[in-house]
N, C-alpha and C positions, 0 to 999 in steps of 0.2 A: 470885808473879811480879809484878814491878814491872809497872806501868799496867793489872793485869787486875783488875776489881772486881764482887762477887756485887750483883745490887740483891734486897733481900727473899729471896725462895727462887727467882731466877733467878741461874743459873750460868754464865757464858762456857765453850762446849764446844769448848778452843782442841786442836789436834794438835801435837804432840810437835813434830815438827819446824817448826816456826810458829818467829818472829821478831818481837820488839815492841819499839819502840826503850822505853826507860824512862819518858819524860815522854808518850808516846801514854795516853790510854784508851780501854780496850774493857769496857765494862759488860754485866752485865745478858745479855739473851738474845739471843745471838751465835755462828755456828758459824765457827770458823776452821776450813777444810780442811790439808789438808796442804801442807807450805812455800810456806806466806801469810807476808806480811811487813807489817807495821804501823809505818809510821814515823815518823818525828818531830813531835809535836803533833799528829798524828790523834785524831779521834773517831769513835768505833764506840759509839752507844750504843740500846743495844735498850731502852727503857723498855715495850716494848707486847708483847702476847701473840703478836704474829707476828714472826717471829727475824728477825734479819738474818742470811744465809749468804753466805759467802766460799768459790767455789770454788778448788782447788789451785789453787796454783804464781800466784798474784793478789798485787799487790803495792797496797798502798795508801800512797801516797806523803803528806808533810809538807803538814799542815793541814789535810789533809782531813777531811770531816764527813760520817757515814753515819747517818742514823736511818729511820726510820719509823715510819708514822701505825696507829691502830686499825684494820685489816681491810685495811692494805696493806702486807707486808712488801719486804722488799729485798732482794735473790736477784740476786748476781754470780757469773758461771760460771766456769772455769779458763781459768788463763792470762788474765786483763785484768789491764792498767795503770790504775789510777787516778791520774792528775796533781795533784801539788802545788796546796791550795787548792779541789779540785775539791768538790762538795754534792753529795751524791746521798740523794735524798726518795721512799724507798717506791717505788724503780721494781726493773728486772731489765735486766738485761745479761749480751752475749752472751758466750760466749767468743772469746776471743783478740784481744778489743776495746781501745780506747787510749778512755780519755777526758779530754781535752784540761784543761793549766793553768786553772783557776779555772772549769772548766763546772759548769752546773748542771742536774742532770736532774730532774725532778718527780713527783709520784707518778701510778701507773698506767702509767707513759709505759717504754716496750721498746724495747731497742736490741736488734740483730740480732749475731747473729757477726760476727766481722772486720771490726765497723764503726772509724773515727776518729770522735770528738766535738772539733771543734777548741777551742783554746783559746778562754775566756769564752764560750763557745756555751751558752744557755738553752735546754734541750729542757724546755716547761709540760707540763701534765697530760695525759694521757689518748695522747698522741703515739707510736707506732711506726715506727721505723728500719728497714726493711729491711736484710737481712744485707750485708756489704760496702760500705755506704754511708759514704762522706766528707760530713761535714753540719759544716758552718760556720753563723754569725749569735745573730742574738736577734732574734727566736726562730729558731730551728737550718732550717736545708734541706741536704735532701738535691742535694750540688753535682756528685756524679757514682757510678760504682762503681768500688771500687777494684780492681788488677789483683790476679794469682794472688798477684807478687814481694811486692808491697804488704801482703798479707794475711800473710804467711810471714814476714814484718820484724818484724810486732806478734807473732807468739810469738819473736821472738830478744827481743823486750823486756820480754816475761815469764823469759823465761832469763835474762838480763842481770838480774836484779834478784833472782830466788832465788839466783845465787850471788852478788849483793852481801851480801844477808842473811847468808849460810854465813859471809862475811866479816867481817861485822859482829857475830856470835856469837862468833868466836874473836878479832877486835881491838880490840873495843873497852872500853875501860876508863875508870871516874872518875876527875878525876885532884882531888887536894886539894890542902892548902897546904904538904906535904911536896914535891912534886910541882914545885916553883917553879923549883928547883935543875936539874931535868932539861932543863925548859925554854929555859932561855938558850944561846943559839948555836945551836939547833936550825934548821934549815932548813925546805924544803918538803919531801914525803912522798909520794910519789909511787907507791901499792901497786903492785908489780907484778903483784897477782891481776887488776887490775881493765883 
């Protein structure tokens, strides 16, 4: 499988239904749950004896960075969005959580269920999100709770992106330098799965 790589006698223990775009990597000691999606230029890499775990139906979005330190693993629950850019360092997060364009979480530090982490928001070390919290800044506050509708939106956006994935298993292809000829006159593409 393109972008999945053994480090030593550590094995990424991805599930069948998982989705990785080709230029992601996921190293090393790593649990993809079921329809996890890994996409473009992410990093997943488990160098240390505590795994990083990916619950279902979690998407980890373009450039993103997951690792963890000696004696602090990294435990994302089902159903989170992880945002384009986003670092997350040896913390845990809740399900059905969004964590916001280029945030960075740190180790030791909990996010609750049904939390938002806004975009560029630095949650440092040691730090706990109660469940449902909206947290903006650098470093992150808690700016209010979010409602039931609000909580119920962040799993449509774990649905929305497992079946991007399904879509992106059956359409997407290399294209090479045979591939030239198809291209001229083409338009815009507008899937209608999406």
């Amino acid at each position: 499988m393109k972008g999945v790589y053994t480090l030593a006698n550590c094995v990424p223990q991805i599930a069948a239904s998982c989705w990785i775009a080709p230029n992601a990597a996921v190293v090393g000691n790593v649990i993809l749950e079921e329809n996890c999606s890994v996409w473009f230029s992410a990093t997943i890499r488990g160098d240390n004896k505590e795994p990083i775990t990916v619950g279902p139906r979690t998407n980890i979005q373009d450039n993103a960075v997951l690792h963890a330190d000696a004696g602090v693993p990294l435990t994302i629950g089902s159903d989170v969005t992880i945002g384009h850019q986003a670092m997350l360092h040896g913390c845990t997060i809740g399900d059905y959580s969004l964590v916001g364009i280029g945030a960075t979480i740190l180790n030791k530090s909990t996010i609750g269920k049904g939390c938002i982490i806004g975009a560029h928001c630095l949650i440092p070390e040691n730090k706990i999100i109660p469940d449902n919290s909206l947290v903006v800044g650098s470093p992150g506050k808690v700016v209010r709770q979010l409602t039931e509708e609000q909580v119920e939106a962040l799993k449509g956006s774990a649905d929305h992106y497992v079946k991007n994935a399904d879509w992106f298993k059956e359409a997407l292809k290399a294209m090479d330098d045979s591939d030239d000829d198809d291209r001229e006159g083409a338009g815009g593409f507008m899937p209608s799965k999406l």
